[in-house]
C-alpha positions in Angstrom: 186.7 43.4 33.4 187.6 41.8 30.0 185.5 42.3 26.8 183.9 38.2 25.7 182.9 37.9 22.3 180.4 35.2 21.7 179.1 33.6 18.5 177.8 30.7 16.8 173.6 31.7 17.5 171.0 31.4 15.3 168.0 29.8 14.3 167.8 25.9 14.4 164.9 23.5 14.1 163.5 21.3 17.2 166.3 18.4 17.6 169.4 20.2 15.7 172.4 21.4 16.8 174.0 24.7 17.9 177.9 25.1 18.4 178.6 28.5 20.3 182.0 29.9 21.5 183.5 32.9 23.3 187.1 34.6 23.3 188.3 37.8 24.9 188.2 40.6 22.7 192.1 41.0 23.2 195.1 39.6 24.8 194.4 38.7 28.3 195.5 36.2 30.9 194.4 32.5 30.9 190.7 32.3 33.0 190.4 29.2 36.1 186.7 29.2 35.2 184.4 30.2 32.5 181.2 29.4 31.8 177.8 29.5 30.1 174.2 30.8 31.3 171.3 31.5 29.4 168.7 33.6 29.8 165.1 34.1 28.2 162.7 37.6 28.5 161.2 37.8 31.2 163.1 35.1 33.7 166.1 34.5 35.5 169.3 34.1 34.0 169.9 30.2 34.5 173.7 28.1 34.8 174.2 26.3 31.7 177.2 24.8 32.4 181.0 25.4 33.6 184.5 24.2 33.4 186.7 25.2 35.3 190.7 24.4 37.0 193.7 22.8 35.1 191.8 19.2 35.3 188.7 21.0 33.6 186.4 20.1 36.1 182.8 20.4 34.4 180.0 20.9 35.6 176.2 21.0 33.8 172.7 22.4 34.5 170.3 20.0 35.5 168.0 20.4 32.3 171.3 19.3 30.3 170.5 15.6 30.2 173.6 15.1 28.2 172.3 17.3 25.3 175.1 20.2 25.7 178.9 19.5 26.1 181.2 22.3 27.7 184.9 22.5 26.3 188.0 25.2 26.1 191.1 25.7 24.1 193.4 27.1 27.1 195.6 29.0 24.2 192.8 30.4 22.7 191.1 31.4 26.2 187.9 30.3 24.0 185.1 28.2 25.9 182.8 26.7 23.1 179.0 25.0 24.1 177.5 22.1 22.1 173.6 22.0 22.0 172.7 19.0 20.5 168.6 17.9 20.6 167.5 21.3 20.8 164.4 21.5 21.8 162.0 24.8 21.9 162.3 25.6 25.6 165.9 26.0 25.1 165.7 29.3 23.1 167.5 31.7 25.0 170.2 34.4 25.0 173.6 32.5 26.0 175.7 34.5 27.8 179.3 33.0 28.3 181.2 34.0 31.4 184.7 34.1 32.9 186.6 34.3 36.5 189.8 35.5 36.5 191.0 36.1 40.2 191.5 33.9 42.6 188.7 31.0 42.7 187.7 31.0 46.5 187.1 27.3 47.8 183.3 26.8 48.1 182.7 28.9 45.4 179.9 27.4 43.2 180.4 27.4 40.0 176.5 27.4 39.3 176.2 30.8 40.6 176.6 34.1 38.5 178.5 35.7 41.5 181.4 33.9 40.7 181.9 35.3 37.5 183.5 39.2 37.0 182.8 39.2 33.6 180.6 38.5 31.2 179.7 38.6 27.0 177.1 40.5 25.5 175.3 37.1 24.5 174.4 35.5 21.5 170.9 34.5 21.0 169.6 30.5 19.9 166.3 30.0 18.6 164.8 26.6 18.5 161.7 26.3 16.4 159.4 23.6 16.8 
């Protein structure tokens, strides 16, 4: 596994914006996918969003509604999440994720299996 560092939580009021991003801890090789879930006590960790392949195909959660934009900087092996319109229901722990083996067709990119490795997560709070 690789060590992600994320950062970039905190405490925003209902309709602000967030900016997160994660980065290896050290050198490593370039990732096909990475991605973000989120997670709050008590329930299942939930896709976020995903980008992943040299055409950065991206993919969203169905909750999104165009509020959260997915990006990387390939040099940097950083993916970075937008949250604009927060609302309250999207406080969560954010957890970024990477794949960095062979990406198996018919993999979805929605599901936390396809992922080897993951950040310690960075917590956003939304108050209303």
């Amino acid at each position: 596994q690789v060590q992600l560092v994320e950062s970039g939580g905190g405490l925003v009021q209902a309709g602000g914006s967030l900016g997160l991003s994660c980065a290896p801890s050290g050198r490593t090789a370039s990732f096909y996918a990475m991605a973000w879930f989120r997670q709050a006590a008590g329930r299942e960790r939930e896709f976020v969003a995903s980008i992943r392949g040299s055409t950065d195909v991206i993919e969203y959660g169905d909750f999104i509604q165009g509020r959260f934009t997915i990006s990387r900087d390939n040099n940097r092996n950083t993916v970075y999440l937008q949250m604009n319109v927060l609302k309250p229901e999207d406080t969560d722990v954010y957890f970024c994720a990477v794949n960095r083996g062979v990406w198996i067709v018919g993999r979805r990119s929605d599901s936390q299996s396809s992922y080897d490795s993951w950040g310690q997560g960075t917590q956003g709070t939304v108050s209303s």
